[in-house]
C-alpha positions as CSV (number, residue, x, y, z in Angstrom):
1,X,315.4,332.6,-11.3
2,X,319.0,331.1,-12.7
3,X,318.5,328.7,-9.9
4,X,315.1,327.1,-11.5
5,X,316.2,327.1,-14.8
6,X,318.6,325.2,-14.2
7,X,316.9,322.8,-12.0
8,X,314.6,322.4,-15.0
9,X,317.6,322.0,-17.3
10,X,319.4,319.0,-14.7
11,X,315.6,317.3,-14.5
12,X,314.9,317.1,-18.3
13,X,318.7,315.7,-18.6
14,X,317.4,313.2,-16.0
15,X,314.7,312.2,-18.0
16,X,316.7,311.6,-21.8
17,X,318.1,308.5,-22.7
18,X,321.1,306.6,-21.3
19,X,323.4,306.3,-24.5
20,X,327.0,304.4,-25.6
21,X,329.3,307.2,-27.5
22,X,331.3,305.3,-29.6
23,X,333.9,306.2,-32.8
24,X,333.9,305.2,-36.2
25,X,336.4,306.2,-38.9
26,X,334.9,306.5,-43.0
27,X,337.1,308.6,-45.3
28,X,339.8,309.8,-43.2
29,X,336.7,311.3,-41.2
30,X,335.9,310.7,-37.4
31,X,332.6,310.2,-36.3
32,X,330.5,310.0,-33.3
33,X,328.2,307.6,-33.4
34,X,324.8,306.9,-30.2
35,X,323.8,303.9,-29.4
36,X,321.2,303.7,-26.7
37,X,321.4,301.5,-23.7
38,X,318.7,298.8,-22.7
39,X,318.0,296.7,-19.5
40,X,315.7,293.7,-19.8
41,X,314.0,295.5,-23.2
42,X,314.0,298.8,-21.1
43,X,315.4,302.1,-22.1
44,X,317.7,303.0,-19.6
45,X,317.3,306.7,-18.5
46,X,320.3,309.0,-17.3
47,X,318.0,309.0,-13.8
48,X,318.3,305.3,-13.7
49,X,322.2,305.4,-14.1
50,X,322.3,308.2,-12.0
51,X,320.4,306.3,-9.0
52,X,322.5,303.5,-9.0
53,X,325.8,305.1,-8.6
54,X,324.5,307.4,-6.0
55,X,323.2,303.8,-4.2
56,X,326.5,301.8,-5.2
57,X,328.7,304.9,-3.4
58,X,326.2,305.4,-0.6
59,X,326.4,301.2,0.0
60,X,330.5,301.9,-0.3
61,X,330.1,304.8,2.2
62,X,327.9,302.7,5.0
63,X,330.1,299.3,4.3
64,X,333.1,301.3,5.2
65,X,331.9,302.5,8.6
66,X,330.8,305.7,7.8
67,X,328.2,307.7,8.1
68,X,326.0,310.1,6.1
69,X,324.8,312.8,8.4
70,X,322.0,314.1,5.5
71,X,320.9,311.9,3.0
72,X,319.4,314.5,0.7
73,X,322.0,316.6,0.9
74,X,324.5,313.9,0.0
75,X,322.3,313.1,-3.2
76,X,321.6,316.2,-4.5
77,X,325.4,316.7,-4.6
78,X,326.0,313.3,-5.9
79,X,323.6,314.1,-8.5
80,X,325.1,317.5,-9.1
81,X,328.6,315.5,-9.4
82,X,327.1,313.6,-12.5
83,X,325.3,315.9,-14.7
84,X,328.4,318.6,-14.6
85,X,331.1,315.9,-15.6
86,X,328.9,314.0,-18.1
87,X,328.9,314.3,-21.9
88,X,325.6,316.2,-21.6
């Protein structure tokens, strides 16, 4: 059960928008402020950023000589990688 909830959890993260964090500074006062990120007028998703890392490493990997013995494997733990050292 832990297990599916949070599978669930990681796939609605996957789903929200890709967003810049940034600072500002009014009265002494620090404040986070969101801006979201766009490609070509699109919303970028946290899945979309997540997919390219996963293929930027994966083309690192393969340009390197090496191999990846199971794909899925390798990017479901890629994936994992991401969500638990993002600003969730």
């Amino acid at each position: 059960m832990n297990y599916e909830k949070n599978n669930k959890k990681f796939l609605l993260w996957l789903e929200e928008q890709l967003e810049k964090n940034y600072y500002t500074y009014s009265n002494n006062n620090k404040n986070i402020e969101k801006e979201r990120i766009y490609l070509n007028g699109y919303i970028l998703k946290k899945k979309d950023y997540v997919d390219n890392f996963m293929n930027d490493i994966e083309d690192l990997i393969l340009s390197n000589g090496f191999v990846i013995n199971n794909e899925k494997e390798f990017r479901d733990e890629m994936a994992s990688f991401v969500y638990r050292y993002s600003n969730t």
